[in-house]
Backbone atoms as SQL, in Angstrom:
CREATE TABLE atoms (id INTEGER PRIMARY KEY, chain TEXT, resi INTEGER, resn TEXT, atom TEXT, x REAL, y REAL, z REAL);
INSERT INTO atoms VALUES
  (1, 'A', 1, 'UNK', 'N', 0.920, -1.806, -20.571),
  (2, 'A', 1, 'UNK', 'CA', -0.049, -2.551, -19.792),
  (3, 'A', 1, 'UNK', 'C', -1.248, -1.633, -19.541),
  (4, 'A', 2, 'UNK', 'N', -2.355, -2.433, -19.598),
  (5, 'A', 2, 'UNK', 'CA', -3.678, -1.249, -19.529),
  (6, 'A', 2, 'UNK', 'C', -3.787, -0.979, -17.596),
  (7, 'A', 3, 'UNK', 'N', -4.456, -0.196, -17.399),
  (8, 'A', 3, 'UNK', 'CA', -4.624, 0.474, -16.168),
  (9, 'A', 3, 'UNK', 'C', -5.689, -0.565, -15.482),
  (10, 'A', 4, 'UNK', 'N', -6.616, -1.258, -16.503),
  (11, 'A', 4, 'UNK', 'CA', -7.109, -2.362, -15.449),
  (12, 'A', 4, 'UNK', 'C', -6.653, -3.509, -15.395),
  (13, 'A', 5, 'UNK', 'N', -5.668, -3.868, -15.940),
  (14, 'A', 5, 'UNK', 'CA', -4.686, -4.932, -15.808),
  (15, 'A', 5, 'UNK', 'C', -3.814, -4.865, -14.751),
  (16, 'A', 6, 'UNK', 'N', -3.110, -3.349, -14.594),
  (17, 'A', 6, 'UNK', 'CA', -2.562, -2.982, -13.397),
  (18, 'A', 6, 'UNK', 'C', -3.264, -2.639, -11.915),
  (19, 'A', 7, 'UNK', 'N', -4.383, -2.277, -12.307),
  (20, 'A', 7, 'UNK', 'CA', -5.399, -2.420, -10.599),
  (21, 'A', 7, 'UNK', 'C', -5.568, -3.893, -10.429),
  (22, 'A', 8, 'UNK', 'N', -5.653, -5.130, -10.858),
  (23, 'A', 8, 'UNK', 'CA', -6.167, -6.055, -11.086),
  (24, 'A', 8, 'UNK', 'C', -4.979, -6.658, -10.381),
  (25, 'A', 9, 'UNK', 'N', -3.795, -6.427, -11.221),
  (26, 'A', 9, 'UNK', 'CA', -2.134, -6.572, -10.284),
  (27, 'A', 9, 'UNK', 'C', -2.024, -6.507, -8.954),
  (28, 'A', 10, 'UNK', 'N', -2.111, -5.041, -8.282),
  (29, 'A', 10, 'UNK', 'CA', -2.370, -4.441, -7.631),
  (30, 'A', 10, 'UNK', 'C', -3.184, -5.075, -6.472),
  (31, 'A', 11, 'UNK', 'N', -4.302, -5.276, -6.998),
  (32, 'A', 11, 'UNK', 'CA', -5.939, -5.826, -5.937),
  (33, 'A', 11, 'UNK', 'C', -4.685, -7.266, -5.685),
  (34, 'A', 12, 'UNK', 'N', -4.604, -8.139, -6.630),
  (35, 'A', 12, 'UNK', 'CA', -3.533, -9.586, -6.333),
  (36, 'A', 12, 'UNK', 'C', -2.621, -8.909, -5.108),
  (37, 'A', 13, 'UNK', 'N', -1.832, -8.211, -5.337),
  (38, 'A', 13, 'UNK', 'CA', -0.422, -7.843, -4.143),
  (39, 'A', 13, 'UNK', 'C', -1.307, -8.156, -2.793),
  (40, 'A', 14, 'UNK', 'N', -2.589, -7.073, -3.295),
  (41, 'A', 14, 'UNK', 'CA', -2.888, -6.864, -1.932),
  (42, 'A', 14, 'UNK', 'C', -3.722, -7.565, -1.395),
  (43, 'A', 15, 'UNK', 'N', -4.620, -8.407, -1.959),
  (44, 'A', 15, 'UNK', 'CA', -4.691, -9.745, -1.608),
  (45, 'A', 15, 'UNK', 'C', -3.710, -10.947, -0.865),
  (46, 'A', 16, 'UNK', 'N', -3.040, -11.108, -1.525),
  (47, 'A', 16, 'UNK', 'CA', -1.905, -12.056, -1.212),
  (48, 'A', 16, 'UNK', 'C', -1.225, -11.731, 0.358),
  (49, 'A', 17, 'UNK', 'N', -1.533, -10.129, 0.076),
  (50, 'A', 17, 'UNK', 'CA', -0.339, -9.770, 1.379),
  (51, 'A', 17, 'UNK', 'C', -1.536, -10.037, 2.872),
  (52, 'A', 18, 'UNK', 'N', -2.669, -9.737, 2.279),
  (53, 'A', 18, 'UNK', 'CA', -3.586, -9.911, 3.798),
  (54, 'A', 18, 'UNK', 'C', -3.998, -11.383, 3.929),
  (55, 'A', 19, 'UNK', 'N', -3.735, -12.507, 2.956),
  (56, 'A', 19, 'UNK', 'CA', -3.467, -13.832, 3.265),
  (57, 'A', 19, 'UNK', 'C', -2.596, -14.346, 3.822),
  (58, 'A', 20, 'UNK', 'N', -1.352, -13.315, 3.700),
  (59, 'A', 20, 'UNK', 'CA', -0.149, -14.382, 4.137),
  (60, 'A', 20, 'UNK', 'C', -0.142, -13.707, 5.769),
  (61, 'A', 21, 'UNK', 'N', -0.898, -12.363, 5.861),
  (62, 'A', 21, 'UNK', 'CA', -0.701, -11.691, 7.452),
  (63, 'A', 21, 'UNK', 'C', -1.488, -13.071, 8.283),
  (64, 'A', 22, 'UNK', 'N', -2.943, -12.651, 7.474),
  (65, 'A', 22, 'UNK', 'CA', -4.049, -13.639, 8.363),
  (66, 'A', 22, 'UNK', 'C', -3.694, -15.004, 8.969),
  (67, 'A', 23, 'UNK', 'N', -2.819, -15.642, 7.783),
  (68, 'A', 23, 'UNK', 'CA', -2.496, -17.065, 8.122),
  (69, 'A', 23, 'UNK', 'C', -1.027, -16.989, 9.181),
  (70, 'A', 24, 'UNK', 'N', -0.328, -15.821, 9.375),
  (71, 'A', 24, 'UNK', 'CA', 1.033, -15.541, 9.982),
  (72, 'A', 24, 'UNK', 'C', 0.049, -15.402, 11.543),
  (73, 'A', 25, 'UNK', 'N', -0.704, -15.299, 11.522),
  (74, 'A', 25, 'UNK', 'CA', -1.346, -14.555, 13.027),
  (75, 'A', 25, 'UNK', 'C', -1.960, -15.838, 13.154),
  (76, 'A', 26, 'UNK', 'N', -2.888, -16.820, 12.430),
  (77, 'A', 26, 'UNK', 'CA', -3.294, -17.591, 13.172),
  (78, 'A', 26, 'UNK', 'C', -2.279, -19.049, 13.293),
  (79, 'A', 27, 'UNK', 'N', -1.192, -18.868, 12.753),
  (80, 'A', 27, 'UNK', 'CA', 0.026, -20.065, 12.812),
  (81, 'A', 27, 'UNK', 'C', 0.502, -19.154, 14.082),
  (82, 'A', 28, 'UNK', 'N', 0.671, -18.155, 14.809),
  (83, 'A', 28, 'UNK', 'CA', 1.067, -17.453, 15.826),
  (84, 'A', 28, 'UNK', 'C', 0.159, -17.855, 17.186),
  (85, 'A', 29, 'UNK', 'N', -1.017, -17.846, 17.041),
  (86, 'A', 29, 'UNK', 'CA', -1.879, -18.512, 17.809),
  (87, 'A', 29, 'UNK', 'C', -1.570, -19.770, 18.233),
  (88, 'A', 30, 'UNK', 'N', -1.794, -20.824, 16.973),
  (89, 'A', 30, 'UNK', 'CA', -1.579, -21.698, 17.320),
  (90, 'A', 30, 'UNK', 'C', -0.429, -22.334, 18.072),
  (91, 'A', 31, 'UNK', 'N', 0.745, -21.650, 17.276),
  (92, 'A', 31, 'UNK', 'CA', 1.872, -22.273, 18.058),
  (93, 'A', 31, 'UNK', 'C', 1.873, -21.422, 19.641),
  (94, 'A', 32, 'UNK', 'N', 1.204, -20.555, 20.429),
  (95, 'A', 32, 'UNK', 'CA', 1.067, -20.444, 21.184),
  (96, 'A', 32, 'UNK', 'C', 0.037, -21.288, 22.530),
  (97, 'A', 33, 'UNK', 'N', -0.884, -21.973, 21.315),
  (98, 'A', 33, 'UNK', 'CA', -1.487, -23.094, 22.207),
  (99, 'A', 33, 'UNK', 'C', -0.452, -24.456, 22.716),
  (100, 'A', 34, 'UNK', 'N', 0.504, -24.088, 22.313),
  (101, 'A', 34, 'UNK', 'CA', 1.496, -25.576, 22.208),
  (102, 'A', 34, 'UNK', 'C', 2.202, -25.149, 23.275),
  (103, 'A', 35, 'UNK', 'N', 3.050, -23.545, 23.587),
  (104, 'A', 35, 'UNK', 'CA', 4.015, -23.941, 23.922),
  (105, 'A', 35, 'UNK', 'C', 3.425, -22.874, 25.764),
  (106, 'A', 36, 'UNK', 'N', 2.201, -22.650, 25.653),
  (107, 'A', 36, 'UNK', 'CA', 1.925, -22.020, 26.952),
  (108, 'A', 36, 'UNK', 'C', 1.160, -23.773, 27.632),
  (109, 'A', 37, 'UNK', 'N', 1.963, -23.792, 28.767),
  (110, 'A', 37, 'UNK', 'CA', 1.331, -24.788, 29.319),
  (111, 'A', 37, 'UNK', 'C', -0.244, -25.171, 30.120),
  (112, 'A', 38, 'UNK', 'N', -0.521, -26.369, 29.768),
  (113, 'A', 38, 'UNK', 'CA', -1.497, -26.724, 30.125),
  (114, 'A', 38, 'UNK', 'C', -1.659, -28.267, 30.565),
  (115, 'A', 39, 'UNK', 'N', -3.211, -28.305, 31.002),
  (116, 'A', 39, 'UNK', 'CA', -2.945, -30.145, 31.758),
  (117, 'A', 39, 'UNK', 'C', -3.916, -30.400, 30.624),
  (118, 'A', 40, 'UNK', 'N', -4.856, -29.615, 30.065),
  (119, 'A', 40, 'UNK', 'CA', -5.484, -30.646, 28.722),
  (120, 'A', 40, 'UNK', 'C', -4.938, -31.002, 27.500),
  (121, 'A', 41, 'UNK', 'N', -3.535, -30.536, 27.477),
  (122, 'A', 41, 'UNK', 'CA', -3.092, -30.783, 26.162),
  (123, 'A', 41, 'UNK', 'C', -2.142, -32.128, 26.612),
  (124, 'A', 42, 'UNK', 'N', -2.885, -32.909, 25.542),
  (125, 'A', 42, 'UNK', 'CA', -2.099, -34.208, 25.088),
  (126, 'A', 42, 'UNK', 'C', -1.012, -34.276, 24.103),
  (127, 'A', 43, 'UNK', 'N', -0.547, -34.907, 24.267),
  (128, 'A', 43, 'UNK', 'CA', 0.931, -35.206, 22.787),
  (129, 'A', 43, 'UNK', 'C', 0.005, -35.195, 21.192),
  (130, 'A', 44, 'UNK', 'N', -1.350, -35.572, 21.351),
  (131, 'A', 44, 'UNK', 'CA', -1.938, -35.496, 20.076),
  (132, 'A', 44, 'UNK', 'C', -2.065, -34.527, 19.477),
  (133, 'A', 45, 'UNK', 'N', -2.440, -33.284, 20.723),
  (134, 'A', 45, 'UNK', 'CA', -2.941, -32.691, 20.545),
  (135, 'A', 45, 'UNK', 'C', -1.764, -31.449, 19.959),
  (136, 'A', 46, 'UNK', 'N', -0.959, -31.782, 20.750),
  (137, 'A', 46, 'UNK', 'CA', 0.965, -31.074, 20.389),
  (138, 'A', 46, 'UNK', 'C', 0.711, -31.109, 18.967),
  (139, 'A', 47, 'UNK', 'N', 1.178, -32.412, 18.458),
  (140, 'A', 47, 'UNK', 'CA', 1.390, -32.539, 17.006),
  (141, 'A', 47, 'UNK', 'C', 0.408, -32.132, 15.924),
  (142, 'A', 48, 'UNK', 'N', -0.760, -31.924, 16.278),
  (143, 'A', 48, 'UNK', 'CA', -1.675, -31.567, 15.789),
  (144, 'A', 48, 'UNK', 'C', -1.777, -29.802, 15.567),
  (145, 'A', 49, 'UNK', 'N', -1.734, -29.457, 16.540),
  (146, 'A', 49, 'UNK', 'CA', -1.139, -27.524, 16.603),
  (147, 'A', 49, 'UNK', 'C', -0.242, -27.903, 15.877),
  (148, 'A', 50, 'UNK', 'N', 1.167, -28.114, 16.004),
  (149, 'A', 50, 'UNK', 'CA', 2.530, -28.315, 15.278),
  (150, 'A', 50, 'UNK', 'C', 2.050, -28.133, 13.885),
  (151, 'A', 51, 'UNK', 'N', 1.734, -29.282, 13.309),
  (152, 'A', 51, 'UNK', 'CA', 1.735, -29.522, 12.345),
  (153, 'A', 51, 'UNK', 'C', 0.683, -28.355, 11.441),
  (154, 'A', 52, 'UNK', 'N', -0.719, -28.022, 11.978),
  (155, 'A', 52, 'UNK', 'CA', -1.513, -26.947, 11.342),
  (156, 'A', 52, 'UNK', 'C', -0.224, -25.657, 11.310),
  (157, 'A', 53, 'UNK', 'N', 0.175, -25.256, 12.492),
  (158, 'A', 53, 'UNK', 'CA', 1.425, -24.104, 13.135),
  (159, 'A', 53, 'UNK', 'C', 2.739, -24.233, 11.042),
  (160, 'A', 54, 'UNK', 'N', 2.853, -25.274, 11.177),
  (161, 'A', 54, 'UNK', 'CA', 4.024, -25.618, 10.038),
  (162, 'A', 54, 'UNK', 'C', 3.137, -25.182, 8.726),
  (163, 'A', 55, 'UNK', 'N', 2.343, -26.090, 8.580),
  (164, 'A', 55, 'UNK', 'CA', 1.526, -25.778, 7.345),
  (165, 'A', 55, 'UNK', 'C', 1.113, -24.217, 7.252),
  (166, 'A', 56, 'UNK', 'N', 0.643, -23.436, 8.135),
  (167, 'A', 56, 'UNK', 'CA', -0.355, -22.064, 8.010),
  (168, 'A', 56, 'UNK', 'C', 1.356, -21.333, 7.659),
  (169, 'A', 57, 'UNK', 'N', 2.422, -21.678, 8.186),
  (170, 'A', 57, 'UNK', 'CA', 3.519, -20.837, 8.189),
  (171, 'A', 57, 'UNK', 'C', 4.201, -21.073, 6.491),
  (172, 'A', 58, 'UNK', 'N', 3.945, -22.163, 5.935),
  (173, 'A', 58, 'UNK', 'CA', 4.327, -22.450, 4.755),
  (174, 'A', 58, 'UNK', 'C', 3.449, -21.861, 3.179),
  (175, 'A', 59, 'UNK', 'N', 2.097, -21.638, 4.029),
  (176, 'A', 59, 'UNK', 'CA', 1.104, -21.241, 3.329),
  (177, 'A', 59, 'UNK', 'C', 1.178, -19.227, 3.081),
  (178, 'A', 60, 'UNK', 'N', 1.622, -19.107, 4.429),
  (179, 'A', 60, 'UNK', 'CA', 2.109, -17.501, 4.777),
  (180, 'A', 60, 'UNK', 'C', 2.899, -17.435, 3.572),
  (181, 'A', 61, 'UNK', 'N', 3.824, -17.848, 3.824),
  (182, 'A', 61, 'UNK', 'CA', 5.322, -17.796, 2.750),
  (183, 'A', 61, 'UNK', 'C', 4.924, -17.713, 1.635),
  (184, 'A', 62, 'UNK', 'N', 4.103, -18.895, 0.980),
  (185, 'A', 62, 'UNK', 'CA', 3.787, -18.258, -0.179),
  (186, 'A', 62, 'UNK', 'C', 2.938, -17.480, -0.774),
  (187, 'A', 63, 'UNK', 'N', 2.170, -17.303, -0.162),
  (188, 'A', 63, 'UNK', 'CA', 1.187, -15.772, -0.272),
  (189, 'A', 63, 'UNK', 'C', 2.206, -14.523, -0.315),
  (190, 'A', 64, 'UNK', 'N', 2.903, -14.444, 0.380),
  (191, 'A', 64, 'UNK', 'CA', 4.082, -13.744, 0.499),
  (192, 'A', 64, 'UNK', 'C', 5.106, -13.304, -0.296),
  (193, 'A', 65, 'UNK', 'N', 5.776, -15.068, -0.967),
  (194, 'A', 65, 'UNK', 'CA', 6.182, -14.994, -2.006),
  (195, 'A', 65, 'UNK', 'C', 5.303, -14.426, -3.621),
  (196, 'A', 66, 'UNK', 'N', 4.041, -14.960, -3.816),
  (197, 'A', 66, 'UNK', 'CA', 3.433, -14.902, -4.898),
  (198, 'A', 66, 'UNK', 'C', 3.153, -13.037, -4.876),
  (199, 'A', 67, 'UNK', 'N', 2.804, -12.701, -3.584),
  (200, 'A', 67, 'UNK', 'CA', 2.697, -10.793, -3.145),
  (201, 'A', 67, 'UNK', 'C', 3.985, -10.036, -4.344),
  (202, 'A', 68, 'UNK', 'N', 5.053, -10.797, -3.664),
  (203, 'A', 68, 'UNK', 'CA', 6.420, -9.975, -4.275),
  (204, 'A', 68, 'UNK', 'C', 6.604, -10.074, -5.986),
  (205, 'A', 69, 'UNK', 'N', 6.501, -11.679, -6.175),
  (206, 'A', 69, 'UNK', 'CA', 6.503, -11.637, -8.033),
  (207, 'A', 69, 'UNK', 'C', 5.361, -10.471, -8.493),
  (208, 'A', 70, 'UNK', 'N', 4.074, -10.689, -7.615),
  (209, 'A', 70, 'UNK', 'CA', 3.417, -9.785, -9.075),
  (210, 'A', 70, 'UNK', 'C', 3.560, -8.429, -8.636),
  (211, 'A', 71, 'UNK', 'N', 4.086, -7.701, -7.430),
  (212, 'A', 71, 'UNK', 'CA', 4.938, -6.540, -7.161),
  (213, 'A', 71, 'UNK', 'C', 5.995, -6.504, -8.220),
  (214, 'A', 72, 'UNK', 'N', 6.735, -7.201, -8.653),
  (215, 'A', 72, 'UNK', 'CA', 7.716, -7.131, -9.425),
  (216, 'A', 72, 'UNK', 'C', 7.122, -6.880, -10.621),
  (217, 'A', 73, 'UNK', 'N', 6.348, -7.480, -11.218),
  (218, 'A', 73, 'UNK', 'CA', 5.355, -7.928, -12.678),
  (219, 'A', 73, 'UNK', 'C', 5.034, -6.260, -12.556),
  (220, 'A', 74, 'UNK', 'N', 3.868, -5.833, -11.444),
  (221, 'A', 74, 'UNK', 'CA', 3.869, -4.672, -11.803),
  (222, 'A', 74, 'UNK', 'C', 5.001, -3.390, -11.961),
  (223, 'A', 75, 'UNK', 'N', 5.964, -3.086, -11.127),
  (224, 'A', 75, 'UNK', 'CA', 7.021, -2.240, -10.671),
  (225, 'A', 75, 'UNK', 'C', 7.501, -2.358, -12.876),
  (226, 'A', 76, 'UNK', 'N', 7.905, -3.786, -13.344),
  (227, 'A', 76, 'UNK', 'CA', 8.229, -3.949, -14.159),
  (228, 'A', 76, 'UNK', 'C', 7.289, -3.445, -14.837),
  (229, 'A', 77, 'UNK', 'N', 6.475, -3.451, -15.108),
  (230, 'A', 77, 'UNK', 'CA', 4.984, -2.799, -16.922),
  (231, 'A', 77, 'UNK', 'C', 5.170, -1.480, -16.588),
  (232, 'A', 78, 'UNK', 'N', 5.664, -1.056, -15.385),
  (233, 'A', 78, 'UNK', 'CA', 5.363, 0.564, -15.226),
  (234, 'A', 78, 'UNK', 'C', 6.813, 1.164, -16.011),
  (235, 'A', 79, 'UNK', 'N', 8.031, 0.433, -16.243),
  (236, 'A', 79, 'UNK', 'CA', 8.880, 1.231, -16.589),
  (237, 'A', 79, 'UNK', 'C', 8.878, 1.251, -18.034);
C-alpha cells in the first residue's frame, strides 16, 4: 500500500473518530434536556430530544464502527 493511501486511511480513522465523539456529546446534551426537569418542556418537545438523542447515538455508532474497519484495513496493508 502506498504511504498516501495510508495517511489518507489514517486522516478517515481520524475523522470518523471526531464524528462519532462530536455527535456522542451532543446526543449527551440532548438527552440531558429531557431528563433534567423543567415547566417548558412539553411531551412534544420530550419526543423530539428523544428521538434527535436516538438518531445522533446511532449516527455515533457508526462513525465509530466505520473508525474501526478502516483501522483494521490499515493495521492489515501494514503487515
Amino acid at each position: 500500500m502506498h504511504v498516501k493511501n495510508k495517511r489518507t486511511i489514517q486522516h478517515k480513522v481520524d475523522d470518523f473518530k471526531r464524528y462519532g465523539f462530536t455527535l456522542l456529546a451532543l446526543s449527551v446534551f440532548m438527552y440531558l434536556g429531557v431528563i433534567i426537569p423543567s415547566e417548558t418542556v412539553t411531551p412534544g418537545k420530550v419526543a423530539t430530544l428523544m428521538t434527535g438523542t436516538t438518531v445522533m447515538l446511532g449516527m455515533s455508532l457508526l462513525f465509530f464502527t466505520k473508525a474501526i474497519k478502516y483501522k483494521k484495513a490499515l493495521q492489515s496493508a501494514d503487515e
